[in-house]
Structures are given as structure tokens and as C-alpha cells.
C-alpha positions in Angstrom: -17.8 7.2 27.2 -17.5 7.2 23.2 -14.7 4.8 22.6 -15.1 5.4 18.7 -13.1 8.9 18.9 -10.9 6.6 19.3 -11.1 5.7 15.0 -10.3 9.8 15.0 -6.5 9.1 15.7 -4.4 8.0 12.7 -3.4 4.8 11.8 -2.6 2.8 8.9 -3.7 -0.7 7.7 -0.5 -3.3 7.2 0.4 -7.0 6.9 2.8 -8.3 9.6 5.1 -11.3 8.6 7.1 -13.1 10.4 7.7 -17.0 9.8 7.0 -20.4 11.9 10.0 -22.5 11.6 10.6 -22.2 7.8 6.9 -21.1 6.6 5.9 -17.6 6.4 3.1 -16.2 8.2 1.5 -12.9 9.2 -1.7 -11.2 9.6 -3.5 -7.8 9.5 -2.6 -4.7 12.0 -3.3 -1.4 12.0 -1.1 -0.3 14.9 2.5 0.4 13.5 4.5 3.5 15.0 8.1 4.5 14.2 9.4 5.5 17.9 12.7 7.0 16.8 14.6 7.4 13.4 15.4 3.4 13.3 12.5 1.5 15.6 9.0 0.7 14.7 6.8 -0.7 17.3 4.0 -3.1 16.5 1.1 -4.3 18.6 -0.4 -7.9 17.8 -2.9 -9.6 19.9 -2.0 -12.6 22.8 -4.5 -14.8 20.6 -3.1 -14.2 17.1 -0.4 -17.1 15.9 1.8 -14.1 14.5 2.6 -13.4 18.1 4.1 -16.4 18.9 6.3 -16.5 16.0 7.2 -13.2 16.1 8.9 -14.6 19.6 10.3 -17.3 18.0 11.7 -15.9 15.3 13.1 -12.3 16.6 11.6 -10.6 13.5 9.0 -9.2 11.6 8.1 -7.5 8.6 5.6 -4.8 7.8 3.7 -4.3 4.3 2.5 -1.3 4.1 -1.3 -1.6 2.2 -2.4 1.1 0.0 -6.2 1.9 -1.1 -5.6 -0.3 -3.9 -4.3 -3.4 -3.1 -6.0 -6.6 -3.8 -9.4 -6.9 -2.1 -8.5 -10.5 -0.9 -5.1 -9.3 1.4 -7.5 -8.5 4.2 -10.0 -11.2 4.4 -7.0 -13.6 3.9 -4.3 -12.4 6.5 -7.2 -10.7 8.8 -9.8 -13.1 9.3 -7.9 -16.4 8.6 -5.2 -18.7 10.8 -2.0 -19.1 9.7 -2.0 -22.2 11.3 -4.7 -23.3 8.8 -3.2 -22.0 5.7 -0.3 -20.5 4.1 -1.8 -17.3 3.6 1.3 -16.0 1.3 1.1 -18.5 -1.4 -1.7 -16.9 -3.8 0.3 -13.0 -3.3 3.3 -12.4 -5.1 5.8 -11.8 -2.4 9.4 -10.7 -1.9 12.2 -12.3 0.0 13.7 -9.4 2.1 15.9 -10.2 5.6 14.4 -13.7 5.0 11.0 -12.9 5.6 8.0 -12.7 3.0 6.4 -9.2 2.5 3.8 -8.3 -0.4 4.5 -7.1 -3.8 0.9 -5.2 -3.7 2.0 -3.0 -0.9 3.1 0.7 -1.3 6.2 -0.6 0.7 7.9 -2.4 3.6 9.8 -2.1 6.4 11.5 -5.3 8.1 13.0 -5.1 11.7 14.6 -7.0 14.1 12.9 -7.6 17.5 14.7 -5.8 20.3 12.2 -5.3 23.0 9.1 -6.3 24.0 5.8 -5.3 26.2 3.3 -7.4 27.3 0.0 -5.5 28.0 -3.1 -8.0 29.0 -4.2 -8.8 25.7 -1.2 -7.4 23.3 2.4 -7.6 23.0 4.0 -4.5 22.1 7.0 -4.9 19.9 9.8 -2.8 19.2 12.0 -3.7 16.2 14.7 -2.5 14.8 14.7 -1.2 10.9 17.0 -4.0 9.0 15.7 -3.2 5.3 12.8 -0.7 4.1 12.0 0.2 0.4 9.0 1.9 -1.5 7.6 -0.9 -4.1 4.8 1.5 -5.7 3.7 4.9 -5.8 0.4 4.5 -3.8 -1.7 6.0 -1.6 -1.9 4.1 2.0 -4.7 3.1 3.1 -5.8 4.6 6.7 -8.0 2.9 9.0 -10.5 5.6 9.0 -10.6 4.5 5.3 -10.9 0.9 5.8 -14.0 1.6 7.8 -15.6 4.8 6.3 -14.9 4.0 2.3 -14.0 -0.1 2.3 -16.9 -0.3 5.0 -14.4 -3.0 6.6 -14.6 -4.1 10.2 -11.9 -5.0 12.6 -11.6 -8.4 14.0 -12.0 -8.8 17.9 -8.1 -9.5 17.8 -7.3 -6.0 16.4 -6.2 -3.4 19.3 -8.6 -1.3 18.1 -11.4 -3.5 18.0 -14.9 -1.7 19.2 -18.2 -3.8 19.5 -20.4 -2.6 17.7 -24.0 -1.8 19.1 -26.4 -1.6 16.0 -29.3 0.8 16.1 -32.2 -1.6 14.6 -34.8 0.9 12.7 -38.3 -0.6 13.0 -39.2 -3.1 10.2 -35.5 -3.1 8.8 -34.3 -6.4 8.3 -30.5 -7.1 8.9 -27.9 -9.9 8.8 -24.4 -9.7 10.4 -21.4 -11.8 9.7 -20.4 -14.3 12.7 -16.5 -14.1 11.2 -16.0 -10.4 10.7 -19.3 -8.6 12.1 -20.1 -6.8 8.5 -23.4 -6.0 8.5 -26.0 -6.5 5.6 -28.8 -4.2 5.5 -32.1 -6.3 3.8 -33.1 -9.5 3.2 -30.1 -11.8 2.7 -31.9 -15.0 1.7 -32.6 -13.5 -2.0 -28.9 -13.1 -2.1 -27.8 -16.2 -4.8 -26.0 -19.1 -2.9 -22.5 -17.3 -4.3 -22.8 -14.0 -2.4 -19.8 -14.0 -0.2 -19.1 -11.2 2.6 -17.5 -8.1 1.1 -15.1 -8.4 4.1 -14.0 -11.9 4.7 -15.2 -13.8 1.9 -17.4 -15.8 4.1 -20.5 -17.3 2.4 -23.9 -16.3 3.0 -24.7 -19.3 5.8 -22.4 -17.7 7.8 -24.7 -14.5 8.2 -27.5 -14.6 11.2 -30.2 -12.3 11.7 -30.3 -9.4 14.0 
């Protein structure tokens, strides 16, 4: 079984928000679906502290990310806590239905929470559209994109999530990142102690050989 024809169906790349109490919060997801003319559904991992709040809360916002935006959105909302860190405050942001959604976003779409499914590692969401708006004329990024052109990986919390099995060639040297799984093809110890993971930002010590 080939699980990655799976990367052959379409999907998009977003930011969820929601908020826990009165901070905002969110993270990365890359399956959003309208169901009808007014619903979107949205499928966010047992594990991730957006689920809970989503509960809590009744809401959730999408930002819809386009091949432009900032390089930092997705290390910061996708491979970050948001019980660690506010992961809003170095974005510019908009207030819309009380929740925060990013400027640098081809546009949003905030629901209301009228349903839910819990599957054994997801909770399927079905909101209903409260506001929506196009903030730039952008082209969304896809998740066949993320993967083929931004080389990004998805983070085991992600729906979509596939382990990767590595073909090692014979005498190539390689390094993968224990936070996001990028892999780096060479000798990473003549990187200089700044090199950071494309991905997540991580530094360099947090690479292991494989």
C-alpha cells in the first residue's frame, strides 16, 4: 500500500485560531472543506492545544496561506505550542468575530462550531461561516506545494502526516530534524553554528544523523 497518493488529493495549507480564555491561539492544518454553501469542516489532531479550545470556545477561524506568506507562519503555528508562546504576537493580525486571523493570508473565513466528530486521533469540526473576506490577491498555497516547491514536512499531528522511509544511497551522509523530520543531504557539522532548519527554525543540534 502507497499511502503517499494520498498527497495527490487537493488540499490547502491554513492557520486555525481560536482563543484560550482571552489569548489567541491556533496552529497549522491542511484539512479545510466547505461541506455546503455556509459550513466548513476542519480536522485538528486529539494532541494539538487548538483542539481543546476550539471546544471551549465554540469557534474558530481559518487563514487561508498563500505561496507567499512569511516564511516564519509555519514553523511558528506548525511546530510550536501555544501553550508555550503566543504565537500571534510577531504577525500583524485582525480582529474578526473576536478571534485573531493573519493579515499575510490571501483571506479568512471564521465559523461558529456547530458539530462535531471525534475519530481516534482527530476531531472533525463543522462550523458555521460567521464572517469571510479576501485580504490580498494571492495565490494559495497547496499542500502538494508545501512539500514539492517549500520542501516542508508535516508534523506527526497533521491528518495527513506520512513517516517517511528514507532511501540511504551508499556513502551519502544525511541529518534529519528531530522537530519537523526535514532532511539535510551532506555533512551538517560545516554548517556555521547559525544554520537553522528551513522548516522549523530549529538549530543545527537539533539534527541527528541517519
Amino acid at each position: 500500500m502507497n499511502k503517499n497518493v494520498l498527497r495527490k488529493l487537493s488540499y490547502g495549507v491554513y492557520v486555525v485560531s481560536t482563543k484560550n480564555g482571552d489569548k489567541p491561539t491556533g496552529c497549522i492544518a491542511n484539512s479545510a472543506m466547505q461541506v455546503t454553501h455556509d459550513t466548513i469542516a476542519v480536522s485538528i489532531n486529539h494532541d494539538n492545544f487548538t483542539n481543546q479550545c476550539i471546544k471551549n470556545t465554540k469557534k474558530f477561524g481559518i487563514s487561508i496561506l498563500s505561496i507567499d506568506v512569511n516564511d516564519m507562519v509555519i514553523p511558528v503555528f506548525g511546530f510550536q505550542s501555544g501553550r508555550d508562546v503566543n504565537k500571534f504576537e510577531n504577525f500583524e493580525t485582525e480582529e474578526v468575530y473576536d478571534l485573531k486571523v493573519l493579515k499575510d493570508s490571501a483571506g479568512y473565513i471564521v465559523c461558529d462550531v456547530i458539530n462535531q466528530m471525534e475519530t481516534e486521533t482527530h476531531t472533525i469540526f463543522l462550523g458555521k461561516i460567521a464572517e469571510c473576506d479576501i485580504l490580498k490577491d494571492e495565490i494559495p498555497m497547496t499542500y502538494a506545494y508545501y512539500h514539492q516547491v517549500k520542501k516542508g514536512t508535516s508534523p506527526k499531528a497533521a491528518p495527513t502526516f506520512i513517516e517517511e522511509n528514507v532511501p540511504q544511497e551508499e556513502n551519502k551522509i544525511r541529518y534529519k530534524c528531530e522537530i519537523c523530520g526535514y532532511i539535510y543531504e551532506g555533512d551538517i557539522t560545516k554548517e556555521p553554528d547559525t544554520y537553522v532548519c528551513p522548516i522549523c527554525k530549529q538549530p543545527k543540534t537539533k539534527f541527528v544523523k541517519i
